[in-house]
C-alpha positions in Angstrom: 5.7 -15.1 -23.4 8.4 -13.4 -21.7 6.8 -10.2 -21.1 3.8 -12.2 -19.1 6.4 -13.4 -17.2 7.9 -10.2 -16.5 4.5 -9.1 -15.8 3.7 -11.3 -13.2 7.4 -11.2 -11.6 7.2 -7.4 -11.7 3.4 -7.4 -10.2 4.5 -9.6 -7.0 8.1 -9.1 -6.4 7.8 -5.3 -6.6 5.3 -5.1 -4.5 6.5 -7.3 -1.7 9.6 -6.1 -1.8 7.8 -2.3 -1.3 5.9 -4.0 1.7 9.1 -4.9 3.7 10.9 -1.3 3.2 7.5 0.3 4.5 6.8 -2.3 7.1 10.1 -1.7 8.1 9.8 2.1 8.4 6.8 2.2 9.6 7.8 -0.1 13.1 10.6 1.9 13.5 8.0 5.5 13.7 5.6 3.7 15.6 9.0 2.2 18.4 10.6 5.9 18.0 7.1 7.4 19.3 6.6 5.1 22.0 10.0 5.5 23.2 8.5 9.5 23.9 5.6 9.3 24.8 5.4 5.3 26.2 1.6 6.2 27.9 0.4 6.1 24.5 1.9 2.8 23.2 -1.7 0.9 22.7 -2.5 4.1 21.0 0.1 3.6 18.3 0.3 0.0 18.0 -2.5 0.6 16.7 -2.2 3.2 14.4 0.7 0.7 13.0 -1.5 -2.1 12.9 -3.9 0.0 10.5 -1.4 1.4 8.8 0.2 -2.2 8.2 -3.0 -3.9 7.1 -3.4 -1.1 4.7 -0.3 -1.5 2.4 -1.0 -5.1 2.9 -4.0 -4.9 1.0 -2.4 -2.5 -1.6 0.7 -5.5 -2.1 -2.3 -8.1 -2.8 -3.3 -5.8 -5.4 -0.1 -6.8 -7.1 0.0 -10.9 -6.5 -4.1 -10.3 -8.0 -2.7 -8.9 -11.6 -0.2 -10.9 -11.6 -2.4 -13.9 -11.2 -4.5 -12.1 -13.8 -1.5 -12.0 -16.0 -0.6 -15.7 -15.7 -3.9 -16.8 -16.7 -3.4 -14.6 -20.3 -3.5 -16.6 -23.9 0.2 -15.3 -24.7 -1.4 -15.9 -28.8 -4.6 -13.2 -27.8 -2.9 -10.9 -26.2 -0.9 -8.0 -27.5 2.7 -8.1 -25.8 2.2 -4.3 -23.9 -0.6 -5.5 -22.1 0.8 -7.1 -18.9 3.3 -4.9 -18.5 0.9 -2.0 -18.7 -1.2 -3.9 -16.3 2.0 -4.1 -14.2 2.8 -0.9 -14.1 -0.8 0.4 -13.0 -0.7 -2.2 -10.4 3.1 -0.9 -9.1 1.0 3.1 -9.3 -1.3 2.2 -7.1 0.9 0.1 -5.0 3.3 3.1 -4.9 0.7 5.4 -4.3 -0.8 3.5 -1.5 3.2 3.1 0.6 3.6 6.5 -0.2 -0.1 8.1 1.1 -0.4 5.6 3.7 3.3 6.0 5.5 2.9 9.8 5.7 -0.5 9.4 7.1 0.4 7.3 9.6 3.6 9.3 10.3 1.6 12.3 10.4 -0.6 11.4 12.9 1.5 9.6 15.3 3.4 13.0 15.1 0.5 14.8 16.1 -0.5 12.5 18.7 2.8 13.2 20.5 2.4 17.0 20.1 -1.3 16.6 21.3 -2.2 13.6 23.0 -5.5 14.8 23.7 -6.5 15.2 20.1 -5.8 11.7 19.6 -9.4 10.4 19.4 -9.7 13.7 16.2 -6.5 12.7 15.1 -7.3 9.4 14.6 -10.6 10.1 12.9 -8.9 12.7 10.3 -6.5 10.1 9.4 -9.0 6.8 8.8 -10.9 9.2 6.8 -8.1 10.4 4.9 -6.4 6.8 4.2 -9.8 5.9 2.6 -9.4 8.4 0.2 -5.9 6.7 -0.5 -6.5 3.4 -0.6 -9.9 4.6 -3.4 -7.2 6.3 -5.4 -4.8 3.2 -5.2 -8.3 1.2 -6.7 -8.7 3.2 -9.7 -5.2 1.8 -10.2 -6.4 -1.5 -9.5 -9.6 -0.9 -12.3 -7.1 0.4 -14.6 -4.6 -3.1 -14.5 -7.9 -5.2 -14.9 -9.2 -3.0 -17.5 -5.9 -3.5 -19.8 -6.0 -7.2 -19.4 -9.2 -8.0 -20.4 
């Protein structure tokens, strides 16, 4: 039983705890490039607000398995289980905060070199943080797939 609690505490506390530290980082890019180039503020508040709302997605990933987790028959399931489950979960999590923040860090970076590429720039990066957040939901599939 203690390794579905584990599990669970891992999945959610992990995970929000990785959603401050990027939140965190990722205000202070988005207030460090305003403070140069303060024209294009509405420009990167809202690159911070995607970029927010996508590690936000990847940190539910985590409270969903460990929900998952909870709901296990301790007396069905072998004890590796949830904390393989956790640890796909935290991979995908991880991958996401780590594809994501550069992404967004990248681009604002651009932006200031080129602020008239910012409509591209911004199109490039959507397109690329898809292709991060599908990677982060193999993850996801993964976790599900070694609870059931």
């Amino acid at each position: 039983m203690d390794q579905f609690i584990l599990g669970a505490g891992l999945a959610i506390g992990l995970a929000g705890l990785g959603v401050g530290i990027w939140e965190g980082m990722l205000a202070r890019k988005s207030l460090e490039s305003m403070g140069k180039n303060p024209d294009m503020s509405n420009y990167f508040l809202v690159l911070t607000i995607l970029g927010i709302a996508l590690v936000e997605s990847a940190a539910i990933y985590g409270l969903i398995i460990a929900f998952q987790i909870i709901g296990l028959d301790p007396t069905t399931v072998p004890a590796w289980q949830p904390i393989a489950a956790w640890l796909a979960v935290w991979l995908a999590w991880l991958w996401a905060w780590i594809g994501e923040w550069y992404l967004v860090s990248w681009a604002m970076d651009a932006v200031l070199r080129n602020p008239a590429m910012k409509n591209k720039i911004m199109t490039f990066m959507i397109l690329f943080l898809a292709l991060v957040e599908s990677v982060a939901i193999y993850w996801l599939i993964i976790a599900f797939q070694l609870l059931w």
